[in-house]
Each structure stands twice: as C-alpha cells, then as structure tokens.
N, C-alpha and C positions, 0 to 999 in steps of 0.2 A: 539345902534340902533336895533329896533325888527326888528326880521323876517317876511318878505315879502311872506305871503302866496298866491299859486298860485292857483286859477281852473283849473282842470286839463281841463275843456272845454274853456279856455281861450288859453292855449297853443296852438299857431299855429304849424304843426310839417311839415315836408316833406311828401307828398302824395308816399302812396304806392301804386306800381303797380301789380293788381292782375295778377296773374302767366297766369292766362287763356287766357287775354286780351291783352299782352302784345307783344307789335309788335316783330318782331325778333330779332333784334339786342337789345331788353332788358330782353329777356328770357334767361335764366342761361341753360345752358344744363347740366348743374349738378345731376338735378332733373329726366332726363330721362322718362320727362313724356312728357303732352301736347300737342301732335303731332296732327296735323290739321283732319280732315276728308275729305275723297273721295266722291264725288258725281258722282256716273258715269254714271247719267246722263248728266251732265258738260263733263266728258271727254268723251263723247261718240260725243258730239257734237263739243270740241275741233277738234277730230279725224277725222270729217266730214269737218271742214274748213280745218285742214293742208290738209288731202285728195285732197281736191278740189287744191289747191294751187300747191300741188307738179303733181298731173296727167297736169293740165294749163301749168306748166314750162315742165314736160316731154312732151308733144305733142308738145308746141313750137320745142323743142329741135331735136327731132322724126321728124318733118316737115321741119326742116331746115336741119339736119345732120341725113339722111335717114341711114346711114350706120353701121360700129362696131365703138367703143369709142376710146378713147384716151390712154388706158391703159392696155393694156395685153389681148384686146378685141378678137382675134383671137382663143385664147385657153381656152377664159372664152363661149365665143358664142359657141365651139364645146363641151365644158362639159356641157351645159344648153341641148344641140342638145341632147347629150346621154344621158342626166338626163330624156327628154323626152321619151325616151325609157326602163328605168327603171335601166339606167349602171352609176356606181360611175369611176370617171379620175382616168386612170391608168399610170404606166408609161410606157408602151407599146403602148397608143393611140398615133393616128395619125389624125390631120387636115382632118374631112369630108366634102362629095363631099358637104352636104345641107350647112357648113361653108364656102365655098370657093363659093359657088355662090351667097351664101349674099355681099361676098365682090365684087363679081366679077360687081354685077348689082347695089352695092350703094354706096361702098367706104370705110373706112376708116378713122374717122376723125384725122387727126394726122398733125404735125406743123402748126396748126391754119386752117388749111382747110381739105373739104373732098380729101381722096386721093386713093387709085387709082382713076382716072376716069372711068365708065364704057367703057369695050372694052378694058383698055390699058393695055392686056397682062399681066392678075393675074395669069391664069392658069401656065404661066411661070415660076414664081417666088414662086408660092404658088402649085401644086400641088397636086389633090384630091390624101389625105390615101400615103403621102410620106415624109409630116414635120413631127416634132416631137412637141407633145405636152408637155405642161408645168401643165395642170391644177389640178394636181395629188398632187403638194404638196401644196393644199388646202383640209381642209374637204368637204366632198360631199356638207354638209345640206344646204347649198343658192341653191345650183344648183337645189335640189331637191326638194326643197318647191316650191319656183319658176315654176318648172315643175308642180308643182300640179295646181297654181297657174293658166300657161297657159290651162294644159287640162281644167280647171272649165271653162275661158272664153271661151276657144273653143268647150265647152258642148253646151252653150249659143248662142254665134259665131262661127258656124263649119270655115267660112272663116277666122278667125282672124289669121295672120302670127304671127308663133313663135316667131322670134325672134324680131317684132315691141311687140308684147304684154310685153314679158318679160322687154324689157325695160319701160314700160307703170309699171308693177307692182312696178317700182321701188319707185310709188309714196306713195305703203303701206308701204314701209321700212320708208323712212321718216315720214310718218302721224305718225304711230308706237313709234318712235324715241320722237320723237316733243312730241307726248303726253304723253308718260314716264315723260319727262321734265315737262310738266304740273305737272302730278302727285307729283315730287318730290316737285315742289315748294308748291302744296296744303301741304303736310306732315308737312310742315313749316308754316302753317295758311299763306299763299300767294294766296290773289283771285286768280281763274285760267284763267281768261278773262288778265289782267293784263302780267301775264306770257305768256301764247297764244302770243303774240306781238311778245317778243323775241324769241319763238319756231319758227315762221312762220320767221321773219327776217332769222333766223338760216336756216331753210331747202330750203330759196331760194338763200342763198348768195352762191357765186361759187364754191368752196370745198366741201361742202354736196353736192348742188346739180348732180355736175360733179361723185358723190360715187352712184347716184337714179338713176342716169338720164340715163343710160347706164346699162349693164350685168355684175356686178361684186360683188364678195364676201366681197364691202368694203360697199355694201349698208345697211348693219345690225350693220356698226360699232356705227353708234348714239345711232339706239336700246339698243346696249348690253353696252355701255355707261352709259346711261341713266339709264336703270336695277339693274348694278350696285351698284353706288351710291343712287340709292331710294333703294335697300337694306340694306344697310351701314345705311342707316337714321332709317328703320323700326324695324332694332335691336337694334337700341340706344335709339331707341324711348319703347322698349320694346314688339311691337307691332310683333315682329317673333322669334323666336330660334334660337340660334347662328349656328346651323345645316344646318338654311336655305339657309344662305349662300353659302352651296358646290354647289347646282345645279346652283349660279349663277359665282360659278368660275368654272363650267365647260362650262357655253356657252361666256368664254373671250376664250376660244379654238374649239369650238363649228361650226363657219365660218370662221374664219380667226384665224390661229398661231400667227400673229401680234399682236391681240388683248391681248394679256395677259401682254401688259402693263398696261391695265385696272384692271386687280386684282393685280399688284404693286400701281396705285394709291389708288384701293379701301384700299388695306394694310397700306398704308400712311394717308388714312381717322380715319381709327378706332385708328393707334395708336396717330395720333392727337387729337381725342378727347380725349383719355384717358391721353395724357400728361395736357391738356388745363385743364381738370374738376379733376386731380389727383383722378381717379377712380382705380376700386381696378384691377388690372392687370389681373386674374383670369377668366373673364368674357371676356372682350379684348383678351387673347389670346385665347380664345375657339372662338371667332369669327376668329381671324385668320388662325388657325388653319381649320376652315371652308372652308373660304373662298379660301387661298392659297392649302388646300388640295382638293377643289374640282378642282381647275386649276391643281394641280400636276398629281392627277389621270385621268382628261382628257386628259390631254398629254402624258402619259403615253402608255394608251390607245390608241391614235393617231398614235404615232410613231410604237405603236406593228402592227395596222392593217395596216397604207399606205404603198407604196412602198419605198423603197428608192430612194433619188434624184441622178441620173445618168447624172444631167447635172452641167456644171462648173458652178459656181456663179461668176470666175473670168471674167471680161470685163472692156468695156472701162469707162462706168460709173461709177464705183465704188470711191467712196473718198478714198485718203490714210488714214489709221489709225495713223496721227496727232494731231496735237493740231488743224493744220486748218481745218482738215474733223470732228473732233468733234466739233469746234468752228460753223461748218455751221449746224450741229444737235442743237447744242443748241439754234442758231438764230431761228431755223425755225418753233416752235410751235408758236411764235408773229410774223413769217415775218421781223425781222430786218433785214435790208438791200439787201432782199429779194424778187420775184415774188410770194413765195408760203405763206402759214401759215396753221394756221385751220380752216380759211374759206377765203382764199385767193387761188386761182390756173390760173396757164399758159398753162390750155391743155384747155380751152375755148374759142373761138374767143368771145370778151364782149365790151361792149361800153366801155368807160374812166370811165363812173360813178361807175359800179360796184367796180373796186377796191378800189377807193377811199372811197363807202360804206362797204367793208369789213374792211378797214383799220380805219374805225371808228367803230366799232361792235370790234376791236381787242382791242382800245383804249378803250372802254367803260368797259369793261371786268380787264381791268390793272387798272384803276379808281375805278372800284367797289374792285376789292381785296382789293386794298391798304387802303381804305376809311370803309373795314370793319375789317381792322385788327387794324386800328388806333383808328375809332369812337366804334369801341366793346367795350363791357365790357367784362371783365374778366369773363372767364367759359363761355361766350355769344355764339349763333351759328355764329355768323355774325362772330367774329373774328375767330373760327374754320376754317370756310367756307374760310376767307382771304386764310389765312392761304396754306390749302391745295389748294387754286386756284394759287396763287402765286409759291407751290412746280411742281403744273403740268404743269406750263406754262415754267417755269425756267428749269424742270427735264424731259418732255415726251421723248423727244428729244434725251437725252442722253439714257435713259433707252432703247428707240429701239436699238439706238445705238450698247448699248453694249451687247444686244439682238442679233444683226444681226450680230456679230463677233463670238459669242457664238454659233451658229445656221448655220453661213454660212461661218467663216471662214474668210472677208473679212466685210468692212465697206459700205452699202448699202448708193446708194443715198439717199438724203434727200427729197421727195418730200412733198408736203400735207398731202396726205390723211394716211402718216404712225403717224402723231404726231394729225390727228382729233382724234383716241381714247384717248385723253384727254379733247373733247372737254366739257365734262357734268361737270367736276370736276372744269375747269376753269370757267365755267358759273355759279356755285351755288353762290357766292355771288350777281352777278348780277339776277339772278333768286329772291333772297333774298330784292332786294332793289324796286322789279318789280313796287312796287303799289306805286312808288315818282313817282310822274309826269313827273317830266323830263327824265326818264325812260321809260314807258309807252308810249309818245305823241315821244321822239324821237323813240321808235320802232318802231310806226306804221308807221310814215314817213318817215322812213328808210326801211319797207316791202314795201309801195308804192312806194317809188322811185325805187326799186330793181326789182320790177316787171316791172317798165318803162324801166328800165337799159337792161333789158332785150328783151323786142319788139323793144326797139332801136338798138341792137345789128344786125349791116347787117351781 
C-alpha cells in the first residue's frame, strides 16, 4: 500500500492562542511578560464612583451614629485631635478635654447602639487629661495625613468639625483601596468597568466599611493590601525592580504593625509563582529579600522611635493559646461558624440582608479559588492566583495569630478587621474571572442590594 500524502494546508490542527490575546487563565506566567496596560483615565474615573459610594455610605453612617466608632475610637479620635495640632501619640497622653466632649454630646456607638447618651455622666467615667491613652502603639501616619486631610477641608470649610470630617475622609481610604484593586485586575488585561463591581461590592459590605466609616488606622488596610499584591504582579510582570518592593514592605508597617501579615502573604505570592512556572530562584529571592527587608527595616525603625507599651495586653478577652483559640483564628478570615470574616462584622447595627450578602461575596471568593486552581493550566495565573487565595483565606488567621503571641505575649481576639489584611490576596482570583457574567451582573446586584441593605438598616 503507497503512502498517503498529506497537504499540509489540508491538515486541520489545534488553534493556537496568541500569548497577547489570551484570556487569563490561558496565559502561561512562565513568560513574565504581557501584562495589561493602565489607563488612568479609567481609573481616575473608577476613583470618582467608589468616592461617591463610600462618602453616601459614610454620611449615612455619620447621620445615624453621630458619635466615636466601635473600636478603640476614644484613643484613635484624641490621636487624630493632636495630629491636628501637629503631636504624634505618646505614651504619656491622656484622653483630651475636645475628645471627651465629642462623646459627651454624641455617644459612642458600641453593643449595637449609640451609647453613652448625651448628659449621662461621661465626665464621670471619662475624665478630661486623666485616662490613659493607647494610641501610641500605632504609627502616627493615618492620624496625620488624615490631619492634613481635615485642615484642606477646613481651608475650604472654616466650620467643618474635625472629628465629622475625619470620619467623612474615610471615604478616600476606600476609593484609594478599591482602585488599587482595579488596577491590579487591569495588570492582568481584566476590563476595569467589570472589576469596578466587585471593588464597589467590597468597599460597601460591612467589614471594610466599619475600617472607613469611623477614625481608625484600619482605614488604609485595603490600600496597602491592594499595593501590595499589584506590586507582586508588576515584578513578575517585569514592569519594576525587585528593589521596588522595600518601599512597599515598609508601608505594611507604615499605619498599622498588624499589617505585616500583608508582606507574609505578599512573600507567599512570589514564592508561588516561582514554585508554579519553576523559575530560577535568584530573581524570586532578590524580590523577597526586598520585600521582606523593607518590612524588617520599617519595624525596626518603629520600635527604635515609639515608646514602649506600658499597658498589659492581659484581659478578659483574650483567647487561651489552644488548639480552640487557634481553631477560632483560623475560622475567622471565611467566618465559619462565625459573626465576623473579612467582610462580615458585629459592631454594625445592619439589616438581615447585609450578612447574608457578605456571606455570599465570601462564597464567591471560595468558588473562584478553587475553580482557578482546578480549571488553570499549568504555569497559568489563574491557577497561581487559586492558589495563594486559598493559602490567605486558610493561613491570615493563624499568621496574626502567631504574630499577636510573638508581639504581645498573649493570644488577641479574633475579630474582622485583623484577618481583612488578606482581603486583596483572597480576591485575585475572583478579580481574575471579573468579565464572566455571572460575576459581573451578580456583583452589581449584590452592590445594589448592599446599598439598600443599608438605608434599610433602622
């Protein structure tokens, strides 16, 4: 029998996919190239919608719960007060007279409602230049941008009270925040209209917004999140020097000492890619060595100029250092069997609906890892991205954990807003999958219910 000769234009073959073109979960990150382009005009106008959104949710909030927040707000509102005057918290302050008459005339909001009542004997309990403050073993720089923040409005608005504005500014932290997030998903050719959805879901659901919505140094956790990991991305992408990364492990110490479990995930980023695409080690550790040494010399730094902490960390709240007080750190980045997560919280008075929309944005987030560590291909970002969403979701938890034993001696409750600095890491596969539809159209009606969830809350 002769040989069957073929045309090679007859040959039907498997269609290849140009590298350029190719959605994300088909791009090899092998190649360390590709990386999407920024239009900042897009994110300038992203920046203008979360704006709007988070100032809407902070004035509701502000109009409703006139007072200090849910959370340490006593000694975050008198470090904002002396930041206004140009002084970093020490541990020598003491509770001032302009803090204690905010509480005295608006309250408190704390176990679901405003509390004290006006009139009902704060001076008592609280009074002026005789508590002792706390806000000293935080870095100054929230307090003090913030202050810049208010004097520009009160340039503008000589009447605008300090301590409503400052809360009001909280709503730059999250636009900020949310459009990082944008960015990162642009970096990964992900329209930024698409993404936008789940930034906006994200900065109105209960946990972020409870970090905006009030005076506290947890309002830049998304920010420096978000920074992050679009750094992580812009060196693998080729598109920064592995150097660049110290300035960004110095602001995971920057506002908040917590934060620096955000340069453990980001260290968990880099060396999964390089496990994933078997790249040459070399390069990966000059990043980490960046990254991790610009956290180290920030805190270095830190501990040499603040004071020392002079107050006990031992109290009633604290978890015993078990298997069941780690067991509820590691529930609490997803909320299993839990009030809290990383966008779920119990220091909001909220309609029914909110949690139930948090507890589907948490589901969604566990759906997308697991779907792009399955449907990836191999060396794919998608399966990267699983990957480390699934370690920050499984791992935030413990890392503070053994952070807060390490730092304080004793095992710190579990609340939300300590396991949101993983919130950017768990999101990038969902970020990744933004422009499927059922992605996209559930986000937006998951923002507009949230926002409803929200004016409905008496």
């Amino acid at each position: 029998m002769g040989a069957v000769k073929l045309n090679a234009d007859s040959v039907v073959s498997r269609p290849r996919i140009d590298h350029a073109e190719a959605a994300p979960h088909q791009r090899s990150i092998r190649r360390r190239d590709g990386g999407g382009a920024f239009s900042f005009r897009t994110l300038a106008a992203v920046f203008l919608v979360l704006l709007t959104l988070g100032l809407a949710a902070n004035a509701l909030l502000l109009a409703r719960y006139p007072g200090l927040g849910p959370t340490d707000s006593v000694v975050y509102a008198d470090a904002l007060d002396r930041a206004l005057d140009g002084q970093a918290a020490h541990s020598s302050d003491t509770i001032g007279a302009d803090t204690v008459a905010v509480v005295e005339e608006r309250g408190i909001l704390a176990l679901g409602a405003q509390w004290p009542v006006p009139g009902n004997g704060v001076k008592d309990w609280l009074p002026p230049d005789q508590v002792p403050s706390t806000a000293y073993v935080h870095p100054p720089s929230y307090f003090l941008l913030t202050a810049v923040g208010v004097k520009v409005v009160q340039t503008v608005a000589p009447e605008a009270d300090w301590h409503a504005t400052g809360r009001l500014l909280g709503a730059v932290w999250a636009a900020l925040g949310g459009t990082v997030l944008v960015a990162l998903a642009m970096a990964w050719r992900v329209s930024a209209w698409p993404a936008t959805s789940l930034a906006a879901w994200l900065v109105l659901s209960p946990q972020p917004l409870v970090n905006t919505a009030f005076v506290t140094p947890s309002a830049a956790t998304l920010l420096v999140s978000s920074l992050v990991l679009l750094g992580v991305t812009l060196w693998w992408q080729r598109r920064i020097p592995w150097y660049a990364l110290a300035p960004l492990g110095v602001l995971t110490v920057l506002f908040k000492s917590n934060n620096i479990v955000i340069a453990l995930l980001g260290a968990v980023t880099i060396i999964t890619l390089a496990i994933l695409t078997r790249t040459n080690w070399r390069d990966s550790g000059l990043a980490l060595g960046g990254l991790l040494g610009g956290t180290g010399i920030a805190t270095v730094a830190w501990r040499l100029w603040a004071d020392p902490v002079t107050f006990d960390y031992e109290s009633s709240l604290k978890l015993a250092p078990d298997i069941t007080g780690f067991a509820t750190w590691l529930a609490t980045p997803l909320g299993v069997g839990r009030e809290v997560s990383m966008v779920r919280t119990n220091l909001l008075p909220q309609h029914e609906l909110l949690p139930w929309l948090a507890i589907l944005f948490t589901a969604l987030m566990v759906f997308a890892a697991l779907w792009c560590v399955v449907r990836g291909g191999a060396g794919s970002v998608e399966r990267a991205a699983g990957a480390v969403a699934l370690i920050a979701m499984a791992g935030a938890g413990l890392m503070f954990a053994l952070l807060s034993l390490l730092r304080t001696g004793v095992l710190l409750p579990a609340p939300g807003r300590y396991v949101l600095p993983a919130i950017a890491f768990a999101m990038w596969p969902l970020l990744l999958l933004a422009e499927r539809r059922w992605v996209w159209v559930t986000a937006t009606v998951a923002t507009s219910a949230t926002a409803l969830g929200w004016l409905l809350t008496s």
